[in-house]
VOVEX-346077 format. One record per residue (C-alpha): residue number from 1; residue in one letter; x, y, z. Coordinates in pm, whole numbers, plus 32768, in hexadecimal, padded with zeros to 4 digits. Each point is the difference from the previous one (the first is absolute). Layout:
BEGIN
{resi=NUM, resn=A, px=X, py=Y, pz=Z}
...
This chain:
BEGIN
{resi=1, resn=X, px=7EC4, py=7AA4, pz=8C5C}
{resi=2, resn=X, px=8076, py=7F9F, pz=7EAA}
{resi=3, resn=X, px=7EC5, py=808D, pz=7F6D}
{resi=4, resn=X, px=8044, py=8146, pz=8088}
{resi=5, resn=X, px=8168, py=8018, pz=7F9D}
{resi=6, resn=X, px=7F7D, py=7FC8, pz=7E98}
{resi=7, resn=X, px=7F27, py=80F2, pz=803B}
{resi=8, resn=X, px=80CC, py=8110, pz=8068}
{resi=9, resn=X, px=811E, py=7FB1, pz=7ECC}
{resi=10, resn=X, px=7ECC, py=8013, pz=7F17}
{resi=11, resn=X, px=7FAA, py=8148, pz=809E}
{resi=12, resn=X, px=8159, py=8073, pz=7FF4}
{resi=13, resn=X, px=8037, py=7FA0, pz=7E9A}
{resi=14, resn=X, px=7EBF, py=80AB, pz=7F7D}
{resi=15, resn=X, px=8094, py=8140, pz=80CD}
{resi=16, resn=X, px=80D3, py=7FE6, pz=7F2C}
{resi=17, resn=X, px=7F87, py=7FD9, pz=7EC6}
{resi=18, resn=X, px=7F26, py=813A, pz=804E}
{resi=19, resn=X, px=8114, py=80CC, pz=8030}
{resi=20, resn=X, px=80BB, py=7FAA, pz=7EB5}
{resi=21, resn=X, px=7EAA, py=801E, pz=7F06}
{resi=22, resn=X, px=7FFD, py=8155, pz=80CC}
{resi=23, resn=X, px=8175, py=806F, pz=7F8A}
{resi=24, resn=X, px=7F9A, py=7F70, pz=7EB7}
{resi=25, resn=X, px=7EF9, py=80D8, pz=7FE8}
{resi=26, resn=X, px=80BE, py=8120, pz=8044}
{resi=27, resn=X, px=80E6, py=7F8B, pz=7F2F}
{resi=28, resn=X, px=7F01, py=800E, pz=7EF2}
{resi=29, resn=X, px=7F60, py=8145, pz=807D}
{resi=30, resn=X, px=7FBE, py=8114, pz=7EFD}
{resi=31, resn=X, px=8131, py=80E9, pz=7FBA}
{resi=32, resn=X, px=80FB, py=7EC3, pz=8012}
{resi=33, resn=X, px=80E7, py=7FCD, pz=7EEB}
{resi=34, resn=X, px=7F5B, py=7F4C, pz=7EE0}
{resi=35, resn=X, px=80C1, py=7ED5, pz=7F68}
{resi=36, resn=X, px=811D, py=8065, pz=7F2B}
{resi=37, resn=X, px=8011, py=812D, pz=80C1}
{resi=38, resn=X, px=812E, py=808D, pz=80B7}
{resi=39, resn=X, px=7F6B, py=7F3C, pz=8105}
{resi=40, resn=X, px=7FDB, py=7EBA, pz=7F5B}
{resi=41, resn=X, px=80B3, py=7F31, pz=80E1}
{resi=42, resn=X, px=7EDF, py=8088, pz=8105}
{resi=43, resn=X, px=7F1A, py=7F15, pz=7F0B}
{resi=44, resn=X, px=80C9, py=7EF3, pz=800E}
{resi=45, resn=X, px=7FF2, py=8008, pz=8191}
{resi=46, resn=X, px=7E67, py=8003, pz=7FC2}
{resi=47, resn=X, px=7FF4, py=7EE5, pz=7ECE}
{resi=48, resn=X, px=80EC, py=7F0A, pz=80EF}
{resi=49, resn=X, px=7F38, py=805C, pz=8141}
{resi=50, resn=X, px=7ECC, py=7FC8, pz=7F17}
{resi=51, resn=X, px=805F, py=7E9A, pz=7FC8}
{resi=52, resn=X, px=8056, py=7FE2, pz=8133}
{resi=53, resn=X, px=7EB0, py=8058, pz=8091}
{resi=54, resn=X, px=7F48, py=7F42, pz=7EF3}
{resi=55, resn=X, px=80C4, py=7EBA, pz=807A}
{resi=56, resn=X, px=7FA5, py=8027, pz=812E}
{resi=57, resn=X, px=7E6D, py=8022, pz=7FEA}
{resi=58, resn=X, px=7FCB, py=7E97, pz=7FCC}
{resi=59, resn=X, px=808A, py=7FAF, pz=8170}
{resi=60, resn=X, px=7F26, py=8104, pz=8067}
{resi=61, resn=X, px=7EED, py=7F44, pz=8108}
{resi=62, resn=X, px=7F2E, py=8140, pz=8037}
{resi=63, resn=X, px=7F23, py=8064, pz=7EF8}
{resi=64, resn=X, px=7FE4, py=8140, pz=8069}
{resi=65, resn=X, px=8181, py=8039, pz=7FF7}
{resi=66, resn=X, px=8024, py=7F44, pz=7ECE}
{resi=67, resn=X, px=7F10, py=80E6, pz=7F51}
{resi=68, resn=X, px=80A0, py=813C, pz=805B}
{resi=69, resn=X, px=8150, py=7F6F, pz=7FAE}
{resi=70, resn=X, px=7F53, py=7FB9, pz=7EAF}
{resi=71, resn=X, px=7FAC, py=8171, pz=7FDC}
{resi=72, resn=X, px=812A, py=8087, pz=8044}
{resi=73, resn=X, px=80A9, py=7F68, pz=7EE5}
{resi=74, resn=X, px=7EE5, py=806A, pz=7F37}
{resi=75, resn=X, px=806E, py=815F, pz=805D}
{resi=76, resn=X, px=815C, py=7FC6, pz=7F86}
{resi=77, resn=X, px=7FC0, py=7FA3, pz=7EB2}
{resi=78, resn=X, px=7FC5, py=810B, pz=7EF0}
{resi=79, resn=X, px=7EA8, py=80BC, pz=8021}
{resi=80, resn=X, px=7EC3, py=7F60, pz=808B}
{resi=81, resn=X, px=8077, py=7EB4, pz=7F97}
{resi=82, resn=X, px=7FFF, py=7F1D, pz=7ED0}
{resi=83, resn=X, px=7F84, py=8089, pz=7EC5}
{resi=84, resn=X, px=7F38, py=7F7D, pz=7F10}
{resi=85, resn=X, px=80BF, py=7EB5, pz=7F7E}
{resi=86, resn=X, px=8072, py=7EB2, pz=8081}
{resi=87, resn=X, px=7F7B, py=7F61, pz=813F}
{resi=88, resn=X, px=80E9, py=7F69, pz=80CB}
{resi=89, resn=X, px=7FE8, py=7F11, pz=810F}
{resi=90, resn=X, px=80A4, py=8098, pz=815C}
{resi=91, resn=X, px=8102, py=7EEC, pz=8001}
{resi=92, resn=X, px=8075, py=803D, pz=7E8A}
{resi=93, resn=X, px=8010, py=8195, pz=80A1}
{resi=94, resn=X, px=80A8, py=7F6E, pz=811D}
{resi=95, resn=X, px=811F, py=7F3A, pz=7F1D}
{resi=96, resn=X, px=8029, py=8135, pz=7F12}
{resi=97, resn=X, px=8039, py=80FC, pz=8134}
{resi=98, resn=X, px=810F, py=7F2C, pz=808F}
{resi=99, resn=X, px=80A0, py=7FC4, pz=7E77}
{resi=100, resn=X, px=7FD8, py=81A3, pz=7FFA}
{resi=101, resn=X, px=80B3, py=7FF4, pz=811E}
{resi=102, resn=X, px=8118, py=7F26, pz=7F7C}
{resi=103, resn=X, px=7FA7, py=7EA8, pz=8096}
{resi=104, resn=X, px=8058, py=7ECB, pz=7F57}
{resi=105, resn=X, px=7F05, py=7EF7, pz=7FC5}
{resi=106, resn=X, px=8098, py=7F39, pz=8120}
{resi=107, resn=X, px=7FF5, py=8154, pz=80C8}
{resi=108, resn=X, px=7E99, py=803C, pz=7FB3}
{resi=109, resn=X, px=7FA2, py=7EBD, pz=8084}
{resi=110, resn=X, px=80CC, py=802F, pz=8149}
{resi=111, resn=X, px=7F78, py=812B, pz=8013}
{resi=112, resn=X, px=7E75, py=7FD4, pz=7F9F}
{resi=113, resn=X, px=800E, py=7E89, pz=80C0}
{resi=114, resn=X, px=7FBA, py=7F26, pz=7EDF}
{resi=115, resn=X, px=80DC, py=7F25, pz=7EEB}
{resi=116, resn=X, px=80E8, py=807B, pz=7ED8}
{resi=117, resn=X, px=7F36, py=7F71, pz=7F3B}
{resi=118, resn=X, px=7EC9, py=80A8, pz=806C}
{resi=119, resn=X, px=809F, py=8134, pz=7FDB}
{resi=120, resn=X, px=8053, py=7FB2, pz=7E76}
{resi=121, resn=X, px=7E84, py=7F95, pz=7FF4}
{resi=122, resn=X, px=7F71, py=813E, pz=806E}
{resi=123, resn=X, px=8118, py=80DA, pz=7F84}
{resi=124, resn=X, px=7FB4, py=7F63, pz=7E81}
{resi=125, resn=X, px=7E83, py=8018, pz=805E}
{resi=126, resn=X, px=8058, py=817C, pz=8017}
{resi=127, resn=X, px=80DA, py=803A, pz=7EE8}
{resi=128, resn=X, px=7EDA, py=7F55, pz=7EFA}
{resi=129, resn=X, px=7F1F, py=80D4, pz=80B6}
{resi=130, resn=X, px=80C6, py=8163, pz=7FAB}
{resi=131, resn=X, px=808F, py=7F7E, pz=7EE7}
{resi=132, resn=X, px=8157, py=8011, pz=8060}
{resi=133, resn=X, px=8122, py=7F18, pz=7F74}
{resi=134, resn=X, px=80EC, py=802F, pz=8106}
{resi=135, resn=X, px=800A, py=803E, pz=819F}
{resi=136, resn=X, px=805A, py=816D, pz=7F99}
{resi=137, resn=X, px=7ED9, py=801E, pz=7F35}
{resi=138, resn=X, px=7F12, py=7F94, pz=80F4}
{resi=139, resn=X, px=8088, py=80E8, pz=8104}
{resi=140, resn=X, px=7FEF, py=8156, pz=7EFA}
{resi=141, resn=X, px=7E93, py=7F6A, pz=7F8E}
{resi=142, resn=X, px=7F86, py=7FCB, pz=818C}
{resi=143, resn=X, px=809E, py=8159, pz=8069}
{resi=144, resn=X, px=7F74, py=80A0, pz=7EB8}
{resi=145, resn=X, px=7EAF, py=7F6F, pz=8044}
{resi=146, resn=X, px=7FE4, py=8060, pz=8152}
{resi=147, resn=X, px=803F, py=7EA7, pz=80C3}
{resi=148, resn=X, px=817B, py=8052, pz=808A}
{resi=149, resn=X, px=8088, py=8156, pz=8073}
């Protein structure tokens, strides 16, 4: 009985979760406004659902949903995805998306499940890594290089 109740909210969330990377995506469609646009607030919707979405893959249990999840933010970033430059490690993506989003460090880690100080790890990790000084740096390098919408 209790196995089945889990089952269903699991369900239900994941119902969910499609629906939102679907308005995302249409969001993020051709012909929407492009950041800085008239629109821009538009992007902000799509960079805050973004870290949203990327927060929430790691509590993903289905492979299958947590790979399409996956894609779909790949399709809100700029282009194909990340151009030549930097690799980062999905959890360093997944602290910078919820910083682009305005999160504090204690946020983040709400947020992303794990400890402040985790987040500073991974969010220094990225900022050597694009060669940023400061959290505003990082976020213009990862949206320049293709990492964040």
């Amino acid at each position: 009985h209790v196995q089945a109740e889990k089952g269903i909210r699991v369900s239900e969330a994941e119902l969910v979760l499609r629906d939102e990377a679907d308005d995302l995506l249409a969001a993020a469609a051709p012909g929407a406004p492009a950041p800085g646009a008239a629109g821009g607030a538009g992007w902000e919707q799509v960079r805050e659902a973004h870290a949203a979405l990327r927060a929430l893959v790691p509590r993903i249990t289905d492979p299958a949903l947590r790979d399409e999840l996956l894609r779909a933010c790949g399709l809100l970033v700029a282009g194909s995805g990340p151009v030549p430059g930097p690799r980062l490690a999905p959890r360093e993506v997944d602290v910078l998306a919820c910083v682009a989003a305005g999160a504090t460090n204690g946020a983040a880690a709400e947020r992303l499940g794990v400890g402040p100080e985790t987040v500073k790890s991974y969010l220094r990790s990225a900022m050597r890594k694009l060669g940023a000084r400061t959290r505003t740096e990082a976020v213009a390098a990862a949206r320049r290089t293709g990492w964040l919408p």
